[in-house]
N, C-alpha and C positions, 0 to 999 in steps of 0.2 A: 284550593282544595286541601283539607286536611290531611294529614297522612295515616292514620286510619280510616277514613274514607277512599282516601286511594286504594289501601288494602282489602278494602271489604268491598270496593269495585273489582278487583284483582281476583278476587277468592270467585266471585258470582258470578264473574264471567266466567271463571274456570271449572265452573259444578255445572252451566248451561253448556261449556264448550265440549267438557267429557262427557257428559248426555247426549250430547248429539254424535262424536265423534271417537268417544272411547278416550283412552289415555294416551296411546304410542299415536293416535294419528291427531292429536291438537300439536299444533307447537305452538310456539312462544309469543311468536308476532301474530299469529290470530287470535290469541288471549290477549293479547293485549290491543289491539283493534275493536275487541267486543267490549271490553273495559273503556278505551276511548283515554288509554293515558300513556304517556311517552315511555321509548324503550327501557329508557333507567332506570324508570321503579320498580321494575323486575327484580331485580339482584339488590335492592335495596333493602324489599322485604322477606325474598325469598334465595337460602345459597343456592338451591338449585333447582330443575324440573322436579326431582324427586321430593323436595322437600315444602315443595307448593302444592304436587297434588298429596301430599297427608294433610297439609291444613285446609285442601278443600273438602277433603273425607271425611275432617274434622266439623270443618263449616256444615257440613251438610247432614252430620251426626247430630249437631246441634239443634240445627233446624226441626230435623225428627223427632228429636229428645222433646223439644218443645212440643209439639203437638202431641205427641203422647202425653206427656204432665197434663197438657188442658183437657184433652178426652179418657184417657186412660189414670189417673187420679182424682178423679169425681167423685168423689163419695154420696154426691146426690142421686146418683144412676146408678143399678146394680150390674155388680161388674159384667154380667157376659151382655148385659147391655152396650155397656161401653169397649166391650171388644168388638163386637159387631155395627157399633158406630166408628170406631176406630178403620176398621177394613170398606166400610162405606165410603168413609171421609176420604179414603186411601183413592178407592176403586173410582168416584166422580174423580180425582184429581187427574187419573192417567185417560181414562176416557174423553176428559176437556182435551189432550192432548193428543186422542186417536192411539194412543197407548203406542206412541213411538219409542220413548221413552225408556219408558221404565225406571227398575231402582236405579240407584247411582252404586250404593253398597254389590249389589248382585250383579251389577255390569262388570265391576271395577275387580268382583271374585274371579271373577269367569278369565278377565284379560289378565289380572295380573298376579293374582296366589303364586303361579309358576314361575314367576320372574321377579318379583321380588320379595325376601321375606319382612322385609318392614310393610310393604302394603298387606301380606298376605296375618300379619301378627294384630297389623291395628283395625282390618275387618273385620277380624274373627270374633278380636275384642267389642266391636260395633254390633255385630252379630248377638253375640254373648248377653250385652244388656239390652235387646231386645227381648230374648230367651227369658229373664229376669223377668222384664216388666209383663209381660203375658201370664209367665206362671203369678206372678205378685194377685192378678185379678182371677186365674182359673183357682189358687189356693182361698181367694176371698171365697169366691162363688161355692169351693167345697165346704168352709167352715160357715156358710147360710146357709145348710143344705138342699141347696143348687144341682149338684156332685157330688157322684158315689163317694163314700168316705175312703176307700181301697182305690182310688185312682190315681194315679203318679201324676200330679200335676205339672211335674219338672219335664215328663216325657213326652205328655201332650204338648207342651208349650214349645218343646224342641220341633217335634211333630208339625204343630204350626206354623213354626218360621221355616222350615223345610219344605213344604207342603205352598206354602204363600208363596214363597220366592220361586218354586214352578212354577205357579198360575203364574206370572209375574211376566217370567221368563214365556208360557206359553203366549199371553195374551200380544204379546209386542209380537210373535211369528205370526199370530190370526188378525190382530190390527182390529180386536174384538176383546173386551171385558167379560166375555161368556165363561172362560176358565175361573176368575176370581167370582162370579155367579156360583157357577159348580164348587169352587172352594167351599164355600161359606152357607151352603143348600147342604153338603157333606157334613160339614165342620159341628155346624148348629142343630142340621135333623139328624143325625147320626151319632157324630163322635162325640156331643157334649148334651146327653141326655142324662134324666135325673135319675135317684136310686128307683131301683124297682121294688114292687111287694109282689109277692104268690100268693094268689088268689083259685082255689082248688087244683095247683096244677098249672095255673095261665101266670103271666108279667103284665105287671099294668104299670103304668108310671107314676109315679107322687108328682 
């Protein structure tokens, strides 16, 4: 087996083992039993617990990064289409899974911001270009006018990943996707509706 291969068995067990188990309750030898590869290439690739799970925060940053790129950079789709396939795409993945799960990012905030500040610095930053890539498409869908021209699209998009990361968080306590339902019944019939015109006195929507 190569040794990238080994690493990148090493990383995937360690994104499935902290999903299931959090971060301070996986150790080393169960990572490495769900990897399926001897104790040594532990410290081979990584100097320590800590420095294995950022490149799994990494690995798993990556992975989302990609899928955003494929749904959320489309320019064949207008974008609040592709946000709301994006949170689709999201919502089947955790429901295949009975929404045990959840994020790995918003698990990994929850256990660890308090205890350390290199995991609590490179989440934030994970955090941060998700905030980016949402506002990137709510600012598209303002300049098609989609969206009020006077709407802070940087604050919605905060709003969003604030607001997702609850449902997120709630849907794993009810073991039900009906919060990220509610998310996105809010998000799209509510909060991301078009400019209005007066019409005698009355709001109608464009």
């Amino acid at each position: 087996m190569s040794k990238e291969k080994t690493k990148d068995l090493l990383l995937e067990a360690g994104k499935k083992t902290f999903l299931q188990k959090g971060y301070n309750n996986s150790g080393i030898e169960s990572i490495l039993q769900e990897a399926g590869v001897p104790k040594g290439s532990f410290y081979y690739y990584f100097s320590s617990k800590e420095d294995f799970g950022l490149q799994v925060i990494d690995r798993f940053a990556e992975c989302i990064g990609e899928r955003q790129e494929r749904i959320l950079a489309d320019l064949t789709v207008p974008p609040l289409d592709r946000l709301r396939q994006y949170c689709e795409t999201v919502t089947e993945a955790l429901e295949s899974d009975h929404c045990r799960k959840g994020c790995l990012a918003g698990n990994l905030s929850q256990e660890m911001a308090d205890q350390s500040e290199l995991f609590r610095a490179r989440l934030e930053e994970i955090f941060e270009s998700w905030v980016d890539r949402y506002g990137a498409c709510l600012l598209e869908a303002q300049q098609n006018g989609e969206l009020p021209a006077d709407l802070d699209v940087h604050e919605v998009a905060e709003f969003w990943l604030n607001s997702w990361q609850g449902a997120v968080l709630r849907a794993k306590t009810m073991r039900s996707v009906s919060p990220l339902r509610t998310f996105l019944a809010v998000m799209f019939g509510t909060v991301l509706q078009g400019p209005t015109r007066v019409f005698d006195g009355s709001t109608d929507r464009v």
